[in-house]
N, C-alpha and C positions, 0 to 999 in steps of 0.2 A: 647299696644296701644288700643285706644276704638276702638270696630265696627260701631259706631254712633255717629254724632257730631252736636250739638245745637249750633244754635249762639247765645247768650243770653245779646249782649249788645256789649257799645261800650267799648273801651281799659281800660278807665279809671274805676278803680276797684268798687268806688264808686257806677256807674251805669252797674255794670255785676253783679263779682265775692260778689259784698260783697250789693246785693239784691238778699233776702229773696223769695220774690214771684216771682221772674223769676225763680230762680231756682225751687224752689216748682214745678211751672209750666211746667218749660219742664219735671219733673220727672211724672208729670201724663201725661204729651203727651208721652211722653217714653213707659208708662207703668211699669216703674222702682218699686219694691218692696222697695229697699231703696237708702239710699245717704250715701257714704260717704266721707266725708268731706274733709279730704285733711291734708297736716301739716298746713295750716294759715287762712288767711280769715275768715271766719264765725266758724269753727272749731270747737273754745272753747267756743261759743256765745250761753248762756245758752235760750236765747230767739227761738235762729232760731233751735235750737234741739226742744227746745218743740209746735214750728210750727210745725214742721216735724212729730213729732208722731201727733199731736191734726188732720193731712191730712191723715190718716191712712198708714202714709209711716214709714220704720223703719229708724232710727238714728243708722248708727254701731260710737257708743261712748257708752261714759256715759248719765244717765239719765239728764235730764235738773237741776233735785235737785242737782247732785254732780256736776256739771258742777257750777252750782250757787253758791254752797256753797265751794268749792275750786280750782277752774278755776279762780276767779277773785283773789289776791295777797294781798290784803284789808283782806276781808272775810275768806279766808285761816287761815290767821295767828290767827284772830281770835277764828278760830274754833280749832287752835291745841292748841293756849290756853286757853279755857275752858277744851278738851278734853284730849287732851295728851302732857301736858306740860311736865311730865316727862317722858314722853319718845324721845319727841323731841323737842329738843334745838329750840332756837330764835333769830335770829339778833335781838339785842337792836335798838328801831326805836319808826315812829309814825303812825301809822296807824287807825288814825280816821277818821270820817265822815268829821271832818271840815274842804274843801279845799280853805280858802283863803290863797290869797300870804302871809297876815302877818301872819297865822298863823304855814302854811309850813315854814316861814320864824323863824320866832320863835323857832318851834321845830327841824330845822336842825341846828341852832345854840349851841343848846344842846349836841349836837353830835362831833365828831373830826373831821368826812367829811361822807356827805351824798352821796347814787349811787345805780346805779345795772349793768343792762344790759340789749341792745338789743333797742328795739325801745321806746322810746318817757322815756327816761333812764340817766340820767346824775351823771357823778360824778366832785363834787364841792370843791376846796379845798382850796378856798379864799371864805369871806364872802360878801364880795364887789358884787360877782358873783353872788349870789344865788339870787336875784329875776331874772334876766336876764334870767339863766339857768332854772329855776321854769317854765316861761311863755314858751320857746322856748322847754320842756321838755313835757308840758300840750297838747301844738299845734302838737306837733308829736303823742301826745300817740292819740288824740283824730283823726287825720288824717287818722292813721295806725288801730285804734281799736274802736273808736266810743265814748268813754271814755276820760275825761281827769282829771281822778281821780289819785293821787298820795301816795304811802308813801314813808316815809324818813325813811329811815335804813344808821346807822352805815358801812363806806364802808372799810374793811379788805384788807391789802395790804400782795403779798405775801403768796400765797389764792390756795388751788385748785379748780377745778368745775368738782364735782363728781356725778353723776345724776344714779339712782337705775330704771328700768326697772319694769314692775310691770304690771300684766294681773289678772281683776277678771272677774266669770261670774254671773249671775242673780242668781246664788244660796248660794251665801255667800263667796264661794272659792275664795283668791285672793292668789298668786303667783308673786315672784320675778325672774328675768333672768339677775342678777348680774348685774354687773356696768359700767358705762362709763365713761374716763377723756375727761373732753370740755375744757381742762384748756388753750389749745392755742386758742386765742381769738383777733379781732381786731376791734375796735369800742363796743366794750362788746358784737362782737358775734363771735360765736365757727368758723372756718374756718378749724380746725384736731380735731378728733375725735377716741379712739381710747379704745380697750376694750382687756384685762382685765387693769385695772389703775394699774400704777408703783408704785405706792401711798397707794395703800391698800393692807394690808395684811390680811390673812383668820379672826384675829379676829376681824377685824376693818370693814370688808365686812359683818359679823355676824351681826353686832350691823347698820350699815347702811341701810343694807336688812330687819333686822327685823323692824327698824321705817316706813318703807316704807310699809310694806307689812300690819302694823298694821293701818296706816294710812289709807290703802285703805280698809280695816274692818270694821274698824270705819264708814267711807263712804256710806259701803254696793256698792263698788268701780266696774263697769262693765265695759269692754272691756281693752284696752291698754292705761298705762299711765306712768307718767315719773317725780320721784320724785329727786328736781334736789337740790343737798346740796353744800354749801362753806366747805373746809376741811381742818383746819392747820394743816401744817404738821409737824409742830415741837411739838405739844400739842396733834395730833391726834386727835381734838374737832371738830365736824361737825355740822352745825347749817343749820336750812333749809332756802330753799329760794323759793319754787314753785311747787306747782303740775300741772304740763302742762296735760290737758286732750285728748289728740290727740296722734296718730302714729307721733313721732319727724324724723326729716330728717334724724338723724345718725343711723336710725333703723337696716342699714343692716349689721355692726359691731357687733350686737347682734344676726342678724342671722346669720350669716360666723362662730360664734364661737359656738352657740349651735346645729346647722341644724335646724332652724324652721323655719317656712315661718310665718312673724307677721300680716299681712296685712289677710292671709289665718286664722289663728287663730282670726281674729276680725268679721271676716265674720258667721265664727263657731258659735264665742258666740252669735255673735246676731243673729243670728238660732234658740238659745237657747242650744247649747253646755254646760253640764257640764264637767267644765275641771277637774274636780276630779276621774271622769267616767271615763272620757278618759284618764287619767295618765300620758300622753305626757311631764306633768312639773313636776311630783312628783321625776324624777331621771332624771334630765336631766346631760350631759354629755359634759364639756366646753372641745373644743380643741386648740388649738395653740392661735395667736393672731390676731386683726384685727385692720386697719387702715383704717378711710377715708379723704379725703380729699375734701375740698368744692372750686371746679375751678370758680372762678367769674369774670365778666368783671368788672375792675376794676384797676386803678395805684396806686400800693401800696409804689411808691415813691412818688405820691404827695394824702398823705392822704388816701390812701384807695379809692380816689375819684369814683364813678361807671362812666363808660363808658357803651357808644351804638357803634353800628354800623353793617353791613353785616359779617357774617362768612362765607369767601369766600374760607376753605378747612379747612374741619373738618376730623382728621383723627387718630382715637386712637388704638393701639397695641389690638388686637385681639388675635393673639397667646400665650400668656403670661398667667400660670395656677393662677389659687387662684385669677383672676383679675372680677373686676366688673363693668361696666360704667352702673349709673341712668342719661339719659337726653332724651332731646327730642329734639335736635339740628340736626342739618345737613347742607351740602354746602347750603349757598343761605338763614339760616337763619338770622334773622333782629330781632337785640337787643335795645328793646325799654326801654323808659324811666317810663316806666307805673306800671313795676316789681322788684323785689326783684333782686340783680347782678347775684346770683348762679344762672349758666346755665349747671354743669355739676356735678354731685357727683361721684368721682371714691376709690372704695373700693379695699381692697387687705386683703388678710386672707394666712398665714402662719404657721408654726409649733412654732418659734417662733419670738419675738418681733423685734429681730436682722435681721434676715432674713425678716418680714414685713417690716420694714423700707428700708434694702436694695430692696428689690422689687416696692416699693412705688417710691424710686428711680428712679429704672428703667424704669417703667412706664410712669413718667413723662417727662424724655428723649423723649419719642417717640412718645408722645403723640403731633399732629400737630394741631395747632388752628391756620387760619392764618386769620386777615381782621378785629381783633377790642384785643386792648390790653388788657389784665387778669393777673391774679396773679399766675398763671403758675411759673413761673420762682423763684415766691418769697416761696412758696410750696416748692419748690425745694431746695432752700437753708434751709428749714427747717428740711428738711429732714436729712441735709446734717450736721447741727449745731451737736456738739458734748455735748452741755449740753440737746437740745432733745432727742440724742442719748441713754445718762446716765439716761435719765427719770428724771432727777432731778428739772424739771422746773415749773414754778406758771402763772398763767394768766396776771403775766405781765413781760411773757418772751418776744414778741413783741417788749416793750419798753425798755427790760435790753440786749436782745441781739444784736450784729453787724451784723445784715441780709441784711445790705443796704451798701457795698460795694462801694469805691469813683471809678469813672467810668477812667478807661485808655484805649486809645486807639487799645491797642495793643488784648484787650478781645475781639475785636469786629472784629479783621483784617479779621477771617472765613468768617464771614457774609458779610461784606463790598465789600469783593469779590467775594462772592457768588453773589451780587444781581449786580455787573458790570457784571459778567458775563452773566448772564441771559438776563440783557438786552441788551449787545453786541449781543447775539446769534440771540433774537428774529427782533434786529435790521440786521443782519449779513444776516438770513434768508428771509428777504426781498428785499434783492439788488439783482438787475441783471445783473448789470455789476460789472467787477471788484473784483466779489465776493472773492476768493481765491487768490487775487494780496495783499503780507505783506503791510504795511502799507509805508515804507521805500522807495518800487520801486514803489511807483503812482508820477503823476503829479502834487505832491506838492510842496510846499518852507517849510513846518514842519514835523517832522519826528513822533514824539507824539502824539498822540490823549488823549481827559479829557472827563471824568463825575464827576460831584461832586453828593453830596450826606449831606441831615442835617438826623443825628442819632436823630428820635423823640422822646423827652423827657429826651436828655443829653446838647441839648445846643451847639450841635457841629458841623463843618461842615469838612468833608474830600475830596478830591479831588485823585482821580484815574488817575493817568499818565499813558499813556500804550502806547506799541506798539505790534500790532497783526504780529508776525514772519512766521506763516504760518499753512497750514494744512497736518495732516502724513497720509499715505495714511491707516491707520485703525481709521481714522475719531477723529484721537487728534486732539486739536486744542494748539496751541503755542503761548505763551506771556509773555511777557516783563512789569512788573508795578511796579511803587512807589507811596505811600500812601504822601500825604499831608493834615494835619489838619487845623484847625484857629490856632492853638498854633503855629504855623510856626515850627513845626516840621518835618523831614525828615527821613520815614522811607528807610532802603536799598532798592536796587532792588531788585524786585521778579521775580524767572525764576516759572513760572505755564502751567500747562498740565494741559486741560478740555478735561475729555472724552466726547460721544457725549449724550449728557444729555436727559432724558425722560422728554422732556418738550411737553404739548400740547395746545391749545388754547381755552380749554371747558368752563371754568369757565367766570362768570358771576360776576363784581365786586358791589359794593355797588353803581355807578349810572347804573347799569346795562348793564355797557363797557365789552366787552370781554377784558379776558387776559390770558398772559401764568402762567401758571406753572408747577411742576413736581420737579425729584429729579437730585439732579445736586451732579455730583462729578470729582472734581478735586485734582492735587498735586502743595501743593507749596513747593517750593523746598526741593520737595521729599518725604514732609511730607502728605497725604493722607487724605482729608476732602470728610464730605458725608453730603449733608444738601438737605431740602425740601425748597424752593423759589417759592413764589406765587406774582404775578404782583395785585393791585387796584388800579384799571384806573380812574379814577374821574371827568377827563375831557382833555383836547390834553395837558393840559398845569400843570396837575395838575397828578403825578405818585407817588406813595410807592411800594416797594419791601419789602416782609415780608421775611425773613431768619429765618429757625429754624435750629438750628445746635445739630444732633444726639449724637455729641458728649459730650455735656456739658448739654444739655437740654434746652440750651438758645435763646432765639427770640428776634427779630429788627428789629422794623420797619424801614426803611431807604427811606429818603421821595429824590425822587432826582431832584434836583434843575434844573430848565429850566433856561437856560444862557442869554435868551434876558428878561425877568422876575427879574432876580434875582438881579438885582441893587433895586428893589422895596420895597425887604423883608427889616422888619423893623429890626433894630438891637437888639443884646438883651439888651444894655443897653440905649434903646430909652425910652426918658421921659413921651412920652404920648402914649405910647402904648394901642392901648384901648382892656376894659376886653367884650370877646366875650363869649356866653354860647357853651361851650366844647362838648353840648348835647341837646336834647329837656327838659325844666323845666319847673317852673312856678315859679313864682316869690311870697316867703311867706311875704317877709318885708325890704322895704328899708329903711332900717338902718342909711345912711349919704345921705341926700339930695342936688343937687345941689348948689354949690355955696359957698359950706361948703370947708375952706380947712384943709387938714386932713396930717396925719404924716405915715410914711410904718407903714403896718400892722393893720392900722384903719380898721375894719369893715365897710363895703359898703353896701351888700346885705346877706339877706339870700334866697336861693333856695332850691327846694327840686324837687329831682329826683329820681328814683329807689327805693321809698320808704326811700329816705334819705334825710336830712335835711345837707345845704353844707353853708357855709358863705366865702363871697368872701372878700376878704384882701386887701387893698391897696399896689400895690407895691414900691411904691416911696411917696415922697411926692408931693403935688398939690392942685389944685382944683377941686371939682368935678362937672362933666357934668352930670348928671342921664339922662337916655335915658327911661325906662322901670318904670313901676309903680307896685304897689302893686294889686296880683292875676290876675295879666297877664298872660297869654301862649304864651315862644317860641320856635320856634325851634333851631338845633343846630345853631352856626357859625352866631349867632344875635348877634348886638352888646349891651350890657348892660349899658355901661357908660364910661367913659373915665376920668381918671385924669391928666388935661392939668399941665404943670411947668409955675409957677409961677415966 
């Protein structure tokens, strides 16, 4: 963590992270010798490096010439085709000066389908689509990087994404530190990263390593950089796509597998370190394997869409060898709309491949996030897939594998009772009378007591019958429950034993309501569950219980229904549901204006949040109400617009 912290602005990146003279600035209040830059924002921006040196400060990168001349994706390809065409291959594309629509439009018709990846990035595979896509692809690159220059390249399906490591210094010396697969990808960006690739073998690592390392020759290539190639696997033909000039996020897979510290080596060079002097890369020494994975808030069942909210129990495995967590989170953090999703990078490094993924596994089990939904779980089942397993898979294993499981009630019964129970207790723990009287011998006319509970983001509602049988005098607690769903289904009765649970009242929810949590373990019949349960309290009327269950690695939110409220909830197949923003956005472009009536699935709006661009869909058909206008700001739980039935 820094010893020193500048406030240099407000959220919105625009006016902080991606202005030049504030930063500048506080580096001379600092007193700072140099900057460096970071994996994104100004980074790769050949302009604000050669601010940087023209202030007498140093830039740990590359000089603003190679940052200019292969940093930008245009210019790049350019310059390997004058220079080293053969030695590295080319996506067939268009990569000229001329960006108007008809012309892009033009030359991606030439093509079988134009794309890439990542931000302001599209791929197009009807022609109908492509001005649409063109404008909406312009608008993000220029949002996210200030540009909103494009080329069109031929988009390969069935594809690896093999990226070469690559370190020079001021003296000519450039160096390779072998390769990385980014081949699992969603929205065309890497979310597993994993080093050494399944996919290359020593001669095919030969001939990758050397285009990279000749690349950066050519260059006269300074500090840490990352030459990132598409790789058939069946033709073992590698064609470039990018030399990213910056330390890349997945960097610590490349150190777990050789011992270096790269961040420490970029510091050296721009000291003036020659790394030839110093030999540290002339025999370097790969060990075992290494995987990371990139935790982001985010529903990767509807879309990958990025989530906010308070992280109200951050709690990751500690004990566990070869393990690495990069973040800067903790209890009480507030996940805004202003940033990129990845909130946590967790690394694992093994002997081999088999055992990293089993480890990666494991980790993820234990790993507690509770207070804003992430991709957690869907990591996991990656983990888990047996063609990830075999190595055998392409960047668009995502969309060819069954990682999205149809939801049964029966996956969830752990949790469902974890979070009754918690809230019996927390409730149990408050009475003063009657406290330890079963429910059977009070002065009622019903023997049962109910909670219900909607599973959020299944659409479901279960209802908890119970009856509390009593307390054993080493503080078990006894009960009696059956599950009922909306399907009008009936599960058996459950005989359950709560032992007396470490639950305490510290934490602080997202309106900053105190609540319980802690780890709760019980048996149902007979069978032994261990789960972490965290309460966010929202308002008297308004509760979620998060359940992570140790065993499977799985989380649920479980939002539980107030009884005298709950006639109000709209149903799910209510006509005018209206569309509310899920998070704080801004509004890029409305799409279908009031008045308009439109068919399911019509495009409504586009927003963008977290650095992403989200289009909102008609769910039914109707007419539309537009509430919100074009470069708006709102917060979450706004209402957008509403399509009334006709």
């Amino acid at each position: 963590m820094a010893d020193e912290a500048y406030h240099i602005g407000p959220s919105v990146a625009s006016e902080s992270y991606l202005s030049s003279d504030k930063l500048i600035e506080v580096a001379k209040r600092s007193g700072a010798d140099a900057i460096h830059p970071g994996y994104g924002f100004l980074s790769e921006n050949p302009d604000f490096a050669d601010r940087v040196h023209k202030s007498n400060i140093i830039f740990i990168g590359p000089n603003p010439e190679s940052i200019r001349t292969i940093g930008d994706k245009m210019a790049a390809k350019l310059f390997i085709k004058e220079y080293l065409n053969s030695i590295i291959p080319l996506i067939p594309g268009y990569h000229g000066e001329d960006q108007s629509i008809e012309r892009l439009e033009s030359e991606a018709k030439k093509i079988a389908a134009a794309g890439g990846g990542g931000k302001g990035m599209r791929t197009v595979y009807e022609a109908s689509k492509l001005k649409q896509e063109i404008e909406s692809a312009k608008g993000e690159s220029l949002r996210s990087f200030k540009s909103d220059k494009l080329l069109i390249e031929k988009y390969f399906t069935n594809i690896r994404h093999v990226e070469i490591q690559i370190f020079g210094d001021k003296y000519g010396n450039v160096y390779h530190i072998n390769e990385r697969d980014c081949s699992i990808q969603r929205r065309h960006q890497k979310i597993v990263e994993e080093t050494p690739s399944p996919a290359v073998d020593p001669q095919l690592r030969q001939a990758m390593t050397n285009a990279a390392v000749q690349l950066g020759r050519r260059l006269g290539y300074v500090g840490a950089g990352t030459a990132e190639f598409i790789l058939d696997e069946k033709t073992k033909k590698f064609y470039f796509l990018e030399l990213n000039t910056r330390l890349q996020v997945e960097h610590p897979i490349t150190e777990a597998i050789s011992g270096l510290d790269l961040v420490e080596l970029q510091l050296l060079v721009a000291q003036g370190a020659n790394l030839k002097q110093m030999g540290i890369l002339d025999n370097i020494t790969f060990r075992g394997h290494a995987i990371e994975v990139r935790l982001c808030a985010e529903d990767p069942e509807n879309d990958f869409s990025p989530r906010t909210g308070t992280i109200i129990k951050w709690s990751p495995p500690t004990d566990l060898e070869g393990v690495r967590f990069d973040t800067g989170i903790q209890d009480g953090s507030v996940i805004s709309a202003y940033y990129d999703s990845m909130i946590a990078k967790i690394i694992v490094h093994a002997p081999t491949r088999t055992e990293a993924i089993r480890r990666m596994a494991a980790v993820l089990k234990r790993t507690v996030i509770a207070g804003i939904t992430t991709n957690q779980s869907f990591l996991l089942s990656i983990m888990n897939n047996s063609c990830f397993q075999s190595g055998t898979f392409n960047t668009s294993f995502i969309q060819q594998e069954r990682l999205f499981l149809p939801f049964e009630v029966h996956q969830i019964i752990p949790s469902i009772m974890a979070a009754f129970l918690l809230d019996w207790f927390t409730r149990h723990n408050k009475q003063v009378y009657l406290k330890n009287v079963p429910s059977g011998w009070r002065n009622v006319k019903w023997r049962y007591k109910h909670i219900q509970f909607i599973v959020q983001g299944k659409q479901k509602t279960i209802q908890v019958q119970y009856e509390y049988v009593g307390q054993s005098h080493d503080k078990q607690y006894q009960f009696k429950a059956q599950l009922l769903s909306n399907e009008e289904k009936e599960e058996p009765i459950i005989s359950i034993t709560m032992h007396k649970p470490q639950i305490n009242q510290q934490h602080v929810g997202s309106n900053g309501i105190q609540g319980s949590q802690g780890l709760l373990r019980y048996e149902m019949n007979g069978i032994q569950h261990y789960l972490y349960v965290a309460e966010d309290i929202r308002d008297i009327d308004d509760k979620s219980i998060f359940a992570h269950n140790f065993a499977d690695g799985q989380q649920h939110e479980l939002i539980k229904v107030n009884r005298l409220k709950s006639q109000s909830v709209v149903a799910e197949d209510d006509k005018v549901t209206p569309y509310t923003s899920s998070m704080p956005c801004r509004i890029l472009k409305v799409l279908t204006p009031t008045g308009t009536s439109v068919k399911k699935n019509t495009p409504l709006l586009s927003i963008e949040s977290m650095k992403t661009e989200i289009k909102i869909l008609s769910r039914h058909e109707g007419v539309v109400n537009m509430k919100v206008q074009e470069n708006q700001l709102v917060d979450a739980r706004v209402l957008l617009c509403t399509v009334d039935k006709q």
